[in-house]
N, C-alpha and C positions, 0 to 999 in steps of 0.2 A: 508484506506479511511479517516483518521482524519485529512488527512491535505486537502479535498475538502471541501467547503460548501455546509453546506446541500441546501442551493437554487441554486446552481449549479449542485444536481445531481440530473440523472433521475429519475423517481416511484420506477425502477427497484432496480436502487444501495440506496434510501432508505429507502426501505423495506429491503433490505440485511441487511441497517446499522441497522435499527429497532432491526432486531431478532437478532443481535448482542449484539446488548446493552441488552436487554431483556434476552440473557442467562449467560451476564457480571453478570446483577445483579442478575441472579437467583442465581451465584455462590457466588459473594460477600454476598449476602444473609445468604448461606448454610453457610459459613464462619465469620461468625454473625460481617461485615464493614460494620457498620450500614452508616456511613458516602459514603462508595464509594458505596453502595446499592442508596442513595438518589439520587448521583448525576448523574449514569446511566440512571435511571430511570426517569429524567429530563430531560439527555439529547436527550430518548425516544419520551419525548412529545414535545420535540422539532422539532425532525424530523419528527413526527407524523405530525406538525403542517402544514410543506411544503409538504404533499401530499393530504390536503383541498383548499377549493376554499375560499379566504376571500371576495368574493364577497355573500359567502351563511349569512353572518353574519351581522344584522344589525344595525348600531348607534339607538338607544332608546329602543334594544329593550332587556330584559332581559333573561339571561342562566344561567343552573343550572351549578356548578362549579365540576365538576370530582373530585374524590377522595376528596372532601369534603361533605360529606351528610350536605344538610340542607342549603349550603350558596349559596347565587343567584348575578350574574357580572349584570351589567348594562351599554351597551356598550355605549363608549357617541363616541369613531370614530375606525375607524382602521387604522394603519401605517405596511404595509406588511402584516406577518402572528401574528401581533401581535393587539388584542381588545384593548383599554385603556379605562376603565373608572373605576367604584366606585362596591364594594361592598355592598349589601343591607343589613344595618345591622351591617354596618361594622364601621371604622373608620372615614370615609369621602375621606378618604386621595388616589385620584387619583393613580392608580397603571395600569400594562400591562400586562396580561396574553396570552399564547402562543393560539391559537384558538383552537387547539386538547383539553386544556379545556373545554372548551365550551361545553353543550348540551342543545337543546331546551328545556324550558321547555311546554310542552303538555296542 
């Protein structure tokens, strides 16, 4: 499946690709590739990102940032399945995260 885009494929096949990656890295894991653990597991949240709606997300409004306890995105638009804006707290500096990032904050 690596040579389809994930915005090309059904829920079906990437939920398949999901648990894929996710046992890739469980093993790179076990096998202490710290490097090929990371980039599985990115390309998890990636594919994660194309089975959301980025209509549920919206420009002004603030999400806590997955796997970072404590830092919050602040969406200033969206382009696909990816948020762009700024960090709170952060840098300043304009950056894109995947939306599977993303969770409300409450």
């Amino acid at each position: 499946m690596n040579d389809i885009r994930y915005s090309r494929m059904t829920q079906h096949e990437l939920n398949q690709e999901i648990a894929a990656l996710k046992e890739k890295a469980r093993k790179a894991e076990q096998l202490g590739a710290v490097n090929e653990f990371a980039v599985l597991e990115r390309k998890a949240v990636m594919a994660k990102a194309y089975l959301l709606n980025p209509k549920e997300y919206k420009p002004g409004e603030i999400y806590h940032i997955e796997g970072d306890p404590g830092s919050y995105f602040k969406v200033e638009y969206l382009n696909g399945v990816f948020a762009w804006g700024y960090r709170l707290n952060g840098s300043g500096k304009e950056e894109a995260l995947p939306i599977s990032m993303l969770t409300k904050v409450k």
